[in-house]
Structure formats: C-alpha cells, structure tokens
LUMNUMI-157457 format. One record per residue (C-alpha): residue in one letter; y, z, x. Coordinates in nm, 4 decimals. Layout:
BEGIN
SITE	A	Y	Z	X
...
***
This chain:
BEGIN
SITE	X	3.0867	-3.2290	1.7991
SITE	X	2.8233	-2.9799	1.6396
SITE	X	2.6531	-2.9092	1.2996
SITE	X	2.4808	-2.6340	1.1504
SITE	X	2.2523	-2.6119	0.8645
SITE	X	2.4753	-2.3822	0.6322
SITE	X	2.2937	-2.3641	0.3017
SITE	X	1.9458	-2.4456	0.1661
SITE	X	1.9025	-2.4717	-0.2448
SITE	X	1.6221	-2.2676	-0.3838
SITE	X	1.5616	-2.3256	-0.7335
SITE	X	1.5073	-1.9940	-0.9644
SITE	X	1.4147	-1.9495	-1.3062
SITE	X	1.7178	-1.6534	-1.3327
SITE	X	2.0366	-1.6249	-1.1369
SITE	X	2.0855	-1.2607	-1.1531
SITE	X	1.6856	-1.1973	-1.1133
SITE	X	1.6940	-1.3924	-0.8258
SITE	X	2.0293	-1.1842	-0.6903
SITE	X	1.8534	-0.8814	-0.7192
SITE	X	1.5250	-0.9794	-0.5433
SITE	X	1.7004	-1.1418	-0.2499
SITE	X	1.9876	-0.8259	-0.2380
SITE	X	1.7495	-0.5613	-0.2879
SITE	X	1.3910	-0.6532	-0.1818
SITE	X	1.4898	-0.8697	0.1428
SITE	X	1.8478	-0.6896	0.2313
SITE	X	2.0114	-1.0030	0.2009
SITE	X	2.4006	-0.9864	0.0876
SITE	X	2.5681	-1.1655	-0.1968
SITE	X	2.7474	-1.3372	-0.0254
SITE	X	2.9465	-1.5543	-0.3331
SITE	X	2.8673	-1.5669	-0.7247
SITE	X	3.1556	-1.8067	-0.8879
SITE	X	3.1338	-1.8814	-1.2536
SITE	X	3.1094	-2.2482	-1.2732
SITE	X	3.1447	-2.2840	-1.6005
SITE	X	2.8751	-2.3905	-1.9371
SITE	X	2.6064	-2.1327	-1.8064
SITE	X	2.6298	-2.2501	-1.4257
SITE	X	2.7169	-2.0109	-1.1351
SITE	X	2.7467	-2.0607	-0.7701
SITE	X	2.5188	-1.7945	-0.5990
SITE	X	2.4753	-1.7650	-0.2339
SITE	X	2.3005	-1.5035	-0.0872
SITE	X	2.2434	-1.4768	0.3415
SITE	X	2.0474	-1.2621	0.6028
SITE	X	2.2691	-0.9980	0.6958
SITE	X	2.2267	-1.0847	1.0713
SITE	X	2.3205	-1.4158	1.0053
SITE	X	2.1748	-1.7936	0.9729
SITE	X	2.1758	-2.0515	0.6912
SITE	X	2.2169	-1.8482	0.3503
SITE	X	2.0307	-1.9648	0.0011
SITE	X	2.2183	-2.1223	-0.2623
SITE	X	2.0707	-1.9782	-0.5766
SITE	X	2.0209	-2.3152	-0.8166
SITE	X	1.9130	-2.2594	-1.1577
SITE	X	1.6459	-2.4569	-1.2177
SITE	X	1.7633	-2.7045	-1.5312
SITE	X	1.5302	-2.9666	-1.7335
SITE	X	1.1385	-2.9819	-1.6884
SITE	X	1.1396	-3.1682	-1.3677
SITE	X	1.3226	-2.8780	-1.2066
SITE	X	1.1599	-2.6129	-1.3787
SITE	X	0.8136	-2.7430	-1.2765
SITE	X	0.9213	-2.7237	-0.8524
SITE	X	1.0514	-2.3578	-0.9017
SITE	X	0.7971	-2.2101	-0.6174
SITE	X	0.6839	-2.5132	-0.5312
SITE	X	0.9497	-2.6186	-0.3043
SITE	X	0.7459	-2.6050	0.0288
SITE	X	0.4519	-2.7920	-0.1685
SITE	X	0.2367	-2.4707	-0.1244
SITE	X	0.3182	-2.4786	0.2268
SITE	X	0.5227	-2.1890	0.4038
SITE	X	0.9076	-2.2748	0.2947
SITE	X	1.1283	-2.0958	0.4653
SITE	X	1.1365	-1.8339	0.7796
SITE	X	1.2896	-1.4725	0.7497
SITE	X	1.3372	-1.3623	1.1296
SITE	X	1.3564	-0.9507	1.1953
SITE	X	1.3803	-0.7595	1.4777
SITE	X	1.2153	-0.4292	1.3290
SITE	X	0.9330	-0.6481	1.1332
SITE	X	0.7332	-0.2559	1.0146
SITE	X	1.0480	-0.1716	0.8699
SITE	X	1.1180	-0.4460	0.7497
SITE	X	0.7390	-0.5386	0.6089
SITE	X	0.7638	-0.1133	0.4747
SITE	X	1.0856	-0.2303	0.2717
SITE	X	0.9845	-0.5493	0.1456
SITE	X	0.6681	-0.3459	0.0407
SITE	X	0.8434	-0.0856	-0.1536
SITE	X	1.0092	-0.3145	-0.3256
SITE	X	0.7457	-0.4723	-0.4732
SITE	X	0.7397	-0.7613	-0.2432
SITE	X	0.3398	-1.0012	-0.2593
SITE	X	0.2276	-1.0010	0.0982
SITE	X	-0.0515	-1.2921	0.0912
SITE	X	-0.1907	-1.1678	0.4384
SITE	X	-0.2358	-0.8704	0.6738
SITE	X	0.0845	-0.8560	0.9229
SITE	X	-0.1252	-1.0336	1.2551
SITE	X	-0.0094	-1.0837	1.6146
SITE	X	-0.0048	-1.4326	1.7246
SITE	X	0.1249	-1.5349	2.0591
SITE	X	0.5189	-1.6745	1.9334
SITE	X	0.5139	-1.3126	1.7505
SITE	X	0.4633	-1.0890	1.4590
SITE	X	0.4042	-1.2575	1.1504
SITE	X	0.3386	-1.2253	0.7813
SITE	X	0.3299	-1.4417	0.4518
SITE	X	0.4841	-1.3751	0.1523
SITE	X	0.6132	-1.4774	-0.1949
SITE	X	0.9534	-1.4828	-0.3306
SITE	X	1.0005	-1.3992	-0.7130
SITE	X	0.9533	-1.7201	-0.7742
SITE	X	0.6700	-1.7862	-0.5283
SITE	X	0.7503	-1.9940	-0.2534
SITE	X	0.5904	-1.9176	0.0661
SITE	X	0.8044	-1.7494	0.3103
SITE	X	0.6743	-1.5887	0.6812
SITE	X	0.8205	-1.2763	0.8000
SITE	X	0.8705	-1.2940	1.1287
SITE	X	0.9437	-1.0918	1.4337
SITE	X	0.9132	-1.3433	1.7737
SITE	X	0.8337	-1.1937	2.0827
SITE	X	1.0144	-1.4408	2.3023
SITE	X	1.2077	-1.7849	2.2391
***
C-alpha cells in the first residue's frame, strides 16, 4: 500500500489573480479550472516537474478571509524545489515576485524566502544533496 500527498488548499482572495501569479510568476501549470457552479471553481495549479499541486480555494466568509496569507501562521508554508534556483530566483524576480531575504547558502542548499500574492511564506529552494 502507498499514499501521496496530492493536493494542498491555499486560500486566495481571487481565483483568476491567483492563476496568473502561480502560471506566470512561479511557472506552475493550470493544471484544472472546473466551474463549480454559484461563483465556485475548482483550480489546481502544480510544479511543472512534479509534486503535490495547490488547490486554489476562494477564500469565503470573514473567518476565511482573515487566514488568506496566514496559512503557515507567519511561518514558512510551503517549499518550491528548483534545480536552476538563479534562473529561477531571475524569473520570479521579473515577475514581480517579494523576496524577504538575500538568496544564502546553507549546508542542505540554496535557499530563499518569499511571498505569494497573497503572502504566505514560501522558500525557494535548490538542495545540494538529499
């Protein structure tokens, strides 16, 4: 028997915003968007090189609205993994992308933090070994 984590919820203020950010800023693909009917959608959006995609949840009602980039509880959230983290880092940077930090060199890797449009922490990450 065997699992794998296949989606995480992120909760954004804007479907389509959020589409764009993730498809354009951090090369993800669109991987589904299904009209679910009174406003909702089904969104899921994934690394290109594969992993656990994002299911896009619009945030609804106050106690929602008040997590959106606050999921990780202003701790790092979630973990994009590269293996060309400058051209990555250049992308996300001409794109508009808040980079918190300096990329540094740590021992597990190359590593920076940064915000999503909605401003949950995220590292970029490029690991030396595993």
């Amino acid at each position: 028997m065997s699992a794998r984590l296949g989606l995480v919820a992120l909760l954004v203020r804007d479907y389509d915003a959020a589409i764009a950010f993730f498809t354009a800023a951090l090369r993800f693909a669109l991987v589904e968007d299904t009209d679910r009917g009174g406003g909702k959608r089904w969104v899921v959006v994934a690394p290109r090189g594969g992993g656990a995609g994002l299911l896009l949840a619009r945030a609804i009602g106050a106690e929602q609205q008040a997590q959106i980039g606050n999921q990780g509880g202003g701790r790092v959230f979630l973990f994009l993994e590269t293996d060309d983290f400058d051209a990555q880092f250049a992308h996300m940077r001409s794109h508009g992308v808040e980079f918190l930090e300096t990329p540094r060199e740590e021992a597990y890797g190359k590593v920076v933090v940064f915000r999503d449009l909605c401003g949950n922490k995220w590292d970029l990450l490029q690991r030396t070994s595993r």
